[in-house]
DOLO-26633 format. One record per residue (C-alpha): residue number from 1; residue in three letters; chain; z, y, x. Coordinates in pm, 1 decimal. Example, Ala and Ser with C-alpha at 12.3 -4.5 7.8 and 13.67 -1.06 7.14 Angstrom:
# DOLO-26633
    n  res  chain        pz        py        px
    1  ALA      A     780.0    -450.0    1230.0
    2  SER      A     714.0    -106.0    1367.0
//
This chain:
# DOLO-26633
    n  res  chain        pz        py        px
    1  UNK      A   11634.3   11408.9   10270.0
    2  UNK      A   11646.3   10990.6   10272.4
    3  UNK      A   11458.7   10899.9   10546.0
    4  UNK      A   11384.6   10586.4   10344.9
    5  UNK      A   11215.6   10833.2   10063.4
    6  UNK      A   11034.5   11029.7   10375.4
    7  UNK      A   10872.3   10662.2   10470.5
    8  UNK      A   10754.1   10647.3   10139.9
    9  UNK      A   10465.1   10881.5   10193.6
   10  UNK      A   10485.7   10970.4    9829.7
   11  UNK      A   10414.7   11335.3    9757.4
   12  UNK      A   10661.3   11491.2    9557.2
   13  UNK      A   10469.3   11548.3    9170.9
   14  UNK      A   10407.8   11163.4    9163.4
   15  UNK      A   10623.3   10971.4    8892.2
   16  UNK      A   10969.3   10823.4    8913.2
   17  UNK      A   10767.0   10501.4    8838.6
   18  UNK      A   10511.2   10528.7    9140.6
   19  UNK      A   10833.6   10622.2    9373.0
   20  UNK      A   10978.9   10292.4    9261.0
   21  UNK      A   10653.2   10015.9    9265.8
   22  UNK      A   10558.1   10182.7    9573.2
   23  UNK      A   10912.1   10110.3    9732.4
   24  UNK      A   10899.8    9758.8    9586.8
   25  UNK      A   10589.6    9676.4    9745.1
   26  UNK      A   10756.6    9789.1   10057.3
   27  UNK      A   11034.4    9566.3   10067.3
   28  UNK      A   10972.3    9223.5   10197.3
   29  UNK      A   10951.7    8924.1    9922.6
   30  UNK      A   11261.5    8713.4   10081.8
   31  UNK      A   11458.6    9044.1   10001.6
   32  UNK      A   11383.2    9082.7    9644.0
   33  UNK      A   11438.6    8690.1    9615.5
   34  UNK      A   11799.4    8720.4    9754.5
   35  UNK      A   12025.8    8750.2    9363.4
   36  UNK      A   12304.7    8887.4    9560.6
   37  UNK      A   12152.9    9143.9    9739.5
   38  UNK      A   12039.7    9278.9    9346.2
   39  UNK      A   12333.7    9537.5    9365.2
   40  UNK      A   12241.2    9719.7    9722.2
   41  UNK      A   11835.9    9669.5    9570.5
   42  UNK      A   11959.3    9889.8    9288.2
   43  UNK      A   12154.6   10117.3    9504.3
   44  UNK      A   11848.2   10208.9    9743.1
   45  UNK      A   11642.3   10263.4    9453.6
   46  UNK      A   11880.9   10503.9    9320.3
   47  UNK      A   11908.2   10695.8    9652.2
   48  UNK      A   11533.2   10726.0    9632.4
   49  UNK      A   11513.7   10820.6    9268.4
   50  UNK      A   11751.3   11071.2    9399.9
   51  UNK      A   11581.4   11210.5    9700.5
   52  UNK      A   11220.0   11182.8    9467.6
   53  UNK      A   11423.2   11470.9    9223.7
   54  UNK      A   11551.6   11680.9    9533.8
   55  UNK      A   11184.7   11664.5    9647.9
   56  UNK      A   11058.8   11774.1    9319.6
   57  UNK      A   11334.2   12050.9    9310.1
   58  UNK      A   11259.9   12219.5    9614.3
   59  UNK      A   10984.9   12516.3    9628.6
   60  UNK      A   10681.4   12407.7    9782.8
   61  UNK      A   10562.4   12663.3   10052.6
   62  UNK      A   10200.9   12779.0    9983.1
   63  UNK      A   10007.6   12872.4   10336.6
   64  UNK      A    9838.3   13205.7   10329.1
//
C-alpha cells in the first residue's frame, strides 16, 4: 500500500472526495502554488485514489 495513502489516516469506507481534500490540506501551500508541479500534483492524487480503492477492496478482518 502507498505509504503516502497510509499517512493519510483515512479509514478505508470514507469517500474518494474526503481522500482527496484531506491530502490537499496536507500538502504545503507553496506546493499547490507551483503551475508546473500541476502534473506530479495530479499524479500523487491518482496513486492515492488508487491505493483508497485497493483499501476499499481488501476484506476487513473482524476480531473475535
Amino acid at each position: 500500500m502507498c505509504r503516502a495513502y497510509q499517512d493519510l489516516c483515512v479509514p478505508p469506507d470514507a469517500s474518494n472526495l474526503t481522500v482527496l481534500r484531506t491530502a490537499i490540506r496536507r500538502l504545503h501551500p507553496d506546493t499547490l502554488a507551483v503551475r508546473s508541479w500541476r502534473a506530479a500534483r495530479k499524479r500523487y492524487y491518482r496513486d492515492l485514489l488508487t491505493a483508497h480503492q485497493a483499501a476499499q477492496d481488501q476484506p476487513s478482518v473482524q476480531p473475535d
